[in-house]
C-alpha positions as CSV (number, residue, x, y, z in Angstrom):
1,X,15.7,33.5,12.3
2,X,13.9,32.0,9.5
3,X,10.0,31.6,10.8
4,X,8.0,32.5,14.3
5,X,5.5,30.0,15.7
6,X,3.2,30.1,18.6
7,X,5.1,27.8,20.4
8,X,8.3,30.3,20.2
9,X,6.2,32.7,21.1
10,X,4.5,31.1,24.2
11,X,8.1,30.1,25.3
12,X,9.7,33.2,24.6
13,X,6.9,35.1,26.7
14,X,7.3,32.6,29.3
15,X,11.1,32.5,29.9
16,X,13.0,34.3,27.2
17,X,15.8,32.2,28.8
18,X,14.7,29.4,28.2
19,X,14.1,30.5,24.5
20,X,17.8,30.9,23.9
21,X,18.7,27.9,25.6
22,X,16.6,26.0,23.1
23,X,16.7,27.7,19.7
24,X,19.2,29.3,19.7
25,X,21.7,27.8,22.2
26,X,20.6,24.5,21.4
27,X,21.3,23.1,24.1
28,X,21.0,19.2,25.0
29,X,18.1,18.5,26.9
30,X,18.9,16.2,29.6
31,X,15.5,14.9,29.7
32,X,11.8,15.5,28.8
33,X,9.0,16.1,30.8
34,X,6.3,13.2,30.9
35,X,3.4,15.9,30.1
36,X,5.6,17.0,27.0
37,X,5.6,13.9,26.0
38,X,2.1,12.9,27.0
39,X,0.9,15.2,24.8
40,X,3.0,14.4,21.7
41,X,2.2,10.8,21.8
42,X,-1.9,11.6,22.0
43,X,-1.5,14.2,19.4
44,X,0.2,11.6,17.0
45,X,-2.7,9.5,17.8
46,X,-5.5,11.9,17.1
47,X,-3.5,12.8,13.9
48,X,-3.7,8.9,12.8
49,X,-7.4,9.0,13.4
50,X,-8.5,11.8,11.5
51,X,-6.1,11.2,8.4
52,X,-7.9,7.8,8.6
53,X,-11.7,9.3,9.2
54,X,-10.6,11.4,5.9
55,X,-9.9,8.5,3.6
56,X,-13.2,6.8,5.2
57,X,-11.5,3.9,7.0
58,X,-13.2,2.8,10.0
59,X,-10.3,1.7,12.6
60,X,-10.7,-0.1,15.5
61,X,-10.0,1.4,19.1
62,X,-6.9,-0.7,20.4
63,X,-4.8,0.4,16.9
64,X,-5.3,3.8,18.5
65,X,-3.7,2.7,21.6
66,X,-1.0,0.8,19.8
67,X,0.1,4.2,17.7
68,X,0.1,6.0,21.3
69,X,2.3,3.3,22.5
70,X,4.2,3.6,19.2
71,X,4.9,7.2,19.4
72,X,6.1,7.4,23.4
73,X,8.2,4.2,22.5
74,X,9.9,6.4,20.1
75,X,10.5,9.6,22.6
76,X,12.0,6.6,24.9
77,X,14.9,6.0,22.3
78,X,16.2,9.5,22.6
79,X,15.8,11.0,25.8
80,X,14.6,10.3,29.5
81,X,11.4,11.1,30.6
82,X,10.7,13.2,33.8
83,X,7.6,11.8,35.8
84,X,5.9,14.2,38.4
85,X,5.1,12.7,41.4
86,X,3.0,10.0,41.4
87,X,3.5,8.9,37.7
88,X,4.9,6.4,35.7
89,X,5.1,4.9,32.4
90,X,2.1,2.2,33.2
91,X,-0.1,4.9,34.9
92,X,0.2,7.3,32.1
93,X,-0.7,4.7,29.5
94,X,-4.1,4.0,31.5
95,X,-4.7,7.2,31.3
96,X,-3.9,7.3,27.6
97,X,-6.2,4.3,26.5
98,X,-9.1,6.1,28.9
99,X,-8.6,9.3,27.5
100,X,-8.4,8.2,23.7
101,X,-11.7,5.7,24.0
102,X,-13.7,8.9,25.4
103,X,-12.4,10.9,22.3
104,X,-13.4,7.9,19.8
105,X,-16.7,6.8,20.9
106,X,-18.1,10.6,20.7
107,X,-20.0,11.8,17.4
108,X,-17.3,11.8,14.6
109,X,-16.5,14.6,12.6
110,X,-15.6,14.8,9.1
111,X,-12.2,16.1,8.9
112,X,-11.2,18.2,6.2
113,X,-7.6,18.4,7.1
114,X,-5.6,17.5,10.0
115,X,-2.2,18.4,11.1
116,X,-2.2,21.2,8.2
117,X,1.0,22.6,8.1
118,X,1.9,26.3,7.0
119,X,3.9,28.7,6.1
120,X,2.0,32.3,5.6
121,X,3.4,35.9,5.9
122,X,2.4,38.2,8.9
123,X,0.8,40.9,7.9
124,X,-1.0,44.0,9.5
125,X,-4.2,44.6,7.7
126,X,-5.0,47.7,9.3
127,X,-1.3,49.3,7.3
128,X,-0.2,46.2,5.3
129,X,3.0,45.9,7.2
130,X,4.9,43.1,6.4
131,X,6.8,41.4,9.1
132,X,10.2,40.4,7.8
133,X,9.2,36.3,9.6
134,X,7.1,34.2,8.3
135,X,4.8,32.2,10.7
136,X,4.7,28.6,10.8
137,X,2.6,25.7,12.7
138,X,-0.1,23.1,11.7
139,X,-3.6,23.3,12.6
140,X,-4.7,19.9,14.3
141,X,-7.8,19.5,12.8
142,X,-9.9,21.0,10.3
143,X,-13.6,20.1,10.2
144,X,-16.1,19.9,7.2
145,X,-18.0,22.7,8.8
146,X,-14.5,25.1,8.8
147,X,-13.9,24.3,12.3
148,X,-10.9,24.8,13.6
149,X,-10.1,22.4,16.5
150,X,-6.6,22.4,19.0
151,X,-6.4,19.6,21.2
152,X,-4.6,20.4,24.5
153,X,-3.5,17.8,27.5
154,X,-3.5,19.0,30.7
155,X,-4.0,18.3,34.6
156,X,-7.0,20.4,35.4
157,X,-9.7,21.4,32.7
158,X,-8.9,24.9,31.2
159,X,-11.6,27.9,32.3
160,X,-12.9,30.2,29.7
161,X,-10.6,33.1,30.3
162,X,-7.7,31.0,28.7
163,X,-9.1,30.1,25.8
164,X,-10.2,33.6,25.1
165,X,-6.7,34.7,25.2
166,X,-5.4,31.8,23.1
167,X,-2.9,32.7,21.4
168,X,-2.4,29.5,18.5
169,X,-6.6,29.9,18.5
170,X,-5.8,33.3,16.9
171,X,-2.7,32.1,14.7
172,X,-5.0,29.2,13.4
173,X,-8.1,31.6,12.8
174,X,-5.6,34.1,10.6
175,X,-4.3,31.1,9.1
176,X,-7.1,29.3,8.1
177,X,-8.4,33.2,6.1
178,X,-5.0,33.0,4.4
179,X,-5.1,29.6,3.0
180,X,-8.9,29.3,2.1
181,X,-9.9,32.9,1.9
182,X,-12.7,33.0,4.2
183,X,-12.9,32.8,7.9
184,X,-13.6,29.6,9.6
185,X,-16.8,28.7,11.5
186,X,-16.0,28.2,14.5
187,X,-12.8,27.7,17.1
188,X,-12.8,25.5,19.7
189,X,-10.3,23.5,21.9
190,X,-11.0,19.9,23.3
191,X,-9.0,19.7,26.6
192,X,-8.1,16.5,27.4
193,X,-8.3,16.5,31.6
194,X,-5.8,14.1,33.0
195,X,-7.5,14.0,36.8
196,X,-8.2,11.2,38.5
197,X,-11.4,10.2,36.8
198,X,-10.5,10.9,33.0
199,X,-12.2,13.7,30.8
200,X,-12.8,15.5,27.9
201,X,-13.6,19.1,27.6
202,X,-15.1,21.0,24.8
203,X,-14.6,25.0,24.9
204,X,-15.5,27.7,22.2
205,X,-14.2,31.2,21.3
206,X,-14.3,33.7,18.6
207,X,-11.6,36.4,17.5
208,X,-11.8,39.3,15.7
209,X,-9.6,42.1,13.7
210,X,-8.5,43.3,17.0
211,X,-7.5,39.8,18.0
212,X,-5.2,39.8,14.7
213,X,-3.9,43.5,15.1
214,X,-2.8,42.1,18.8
215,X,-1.5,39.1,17.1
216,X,0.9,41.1,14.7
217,X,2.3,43.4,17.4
218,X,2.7,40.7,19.8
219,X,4.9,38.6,17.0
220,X,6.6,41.9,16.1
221,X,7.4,43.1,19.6
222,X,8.9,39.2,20.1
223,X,10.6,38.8,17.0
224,X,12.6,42.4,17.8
225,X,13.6,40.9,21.5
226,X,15.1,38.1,19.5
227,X,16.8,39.6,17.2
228,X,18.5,42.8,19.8
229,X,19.4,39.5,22.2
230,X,16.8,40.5,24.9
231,X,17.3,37.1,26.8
232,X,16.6,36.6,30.9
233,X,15.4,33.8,33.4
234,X,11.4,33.9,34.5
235,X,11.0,32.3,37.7
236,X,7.3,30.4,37.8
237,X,5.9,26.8,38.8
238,X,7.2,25.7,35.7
239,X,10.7,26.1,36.6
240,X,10.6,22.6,38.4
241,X,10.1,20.7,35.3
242,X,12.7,22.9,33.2
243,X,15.4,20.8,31.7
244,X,17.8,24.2,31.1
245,X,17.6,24.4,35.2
246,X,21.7,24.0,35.6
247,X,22.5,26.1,32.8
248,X,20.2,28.9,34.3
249,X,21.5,28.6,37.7
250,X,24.7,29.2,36.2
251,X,23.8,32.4,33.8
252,X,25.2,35.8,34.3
253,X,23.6,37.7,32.2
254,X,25.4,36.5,28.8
């Protein structure tokens, strides 16, 4: 195990299973889900946007739609894509264009970084414990003010409680102090709502040093399950767009 991220650590908290199926396992996945790939393909979009906004090009809106359409055109070529009921391909591209014309007609930002990848140690600054695995991610946008900003996708606008408990809000906060030596301004997530009628939600939180020491232990207590094999199947509503779902009906415990 050579790094942790927060998107091993979600999973791994979510279906430990399904951890081991995909990193370690490596299993083929028979198909992906359309929001997994929903998301990727509006991230890759935003990402084009801002690394544009940085170098002062102004780019018009359909070029956004055409990287969108780039990106998902690309996930095509390796996998399937799993629709949920009521989707397809055409629908979610509507939704796409909607979505990404609200985002680039509101005040602009100036970005100071986006997509910032890193690689920082995890360290407890109440003992200076030193976890043995790096952490890793990138931070999707960085504003001139020191704003952090993660864009999310999902089907019904996230409430206040979730964000508070956000675990990649914290991992970018602790992050951001490592690689500029000061703490950033503010954190906020912009939840792109994929309901009928389109929208975009803005939502703010703050963390603290208990927020980190939480952090640390939380990373530590994960990386230790990993690493002593602690693998086993977590039955939820997301089990229905799981695409280990044969390999988990057929585990016994190995």
């Amino acid at each position: 195990m050579d790094h942790i991220s927060c998107s091993q650590m979600n999973l791994y908290l979510n279906c430990s299973l399904k951890y081991k199926f995909n990193y370690i396992d490596k299993l083929p996945k028979p198909f992906k889900s359309s929001g997994l790939a929903f998301g990727s393909s509006l991230h890759a979009a935003l990402a084009w946007l801002h690394e544009n906004r940085m170098r002062g090009n102004d780019v018009p809106v359909d070029k956004l739609y055409k990287i969108y359409n780039a990106d998902w055109y690309a996930q095509k070529l390796n996998t399937e894509i799993s629709y949920k009921d009521g989707e397809n391909e055409a629908r979610l591209s509507i939704m796409a264009k909607e979505l990404l014309s609200l985002y680039y007609v509101k005040p602009q930002v100036k970005p100071k970084g986006a997509e910032v990848a890193f690689t920082i140690p995890l360290v407890n600054k109440e003992t200076g414990e030193t976890l043995d695995v790096p952490l890793e991610g990138f931070i999707d946008l960085i504003e001139n003010d020191n704003t952090i900003t993660e864009f999310k996708t999902s089907a019904q606008k996230m409430n206040g409680d979730t964000v508070n408990d956000h675990l990649q809000l914290t991992a970018y906060s602790y992050a951001y102090e490592v690689l500029y030596n000061r703490q950033p301004t503010r954190l906020k997530i912009v939840d792109f709502v994929k309901t009928k009628k389109p929208k975009i939600i803005t939502l703010q939180t703050e963390v603290d040093k208990l927020d980190y020491q939480r952090f640390f232990h939380l990373a530590s207590g994960i990386i230790k399950g990993i690493k002593s094999g602690v693998f086993f199947p977590k039955k939820s509503f997301m089990c229905k767009d799981c695409e280990f779902s044969e390999p988990c009906k057929s585990w016994k415990g190995n």
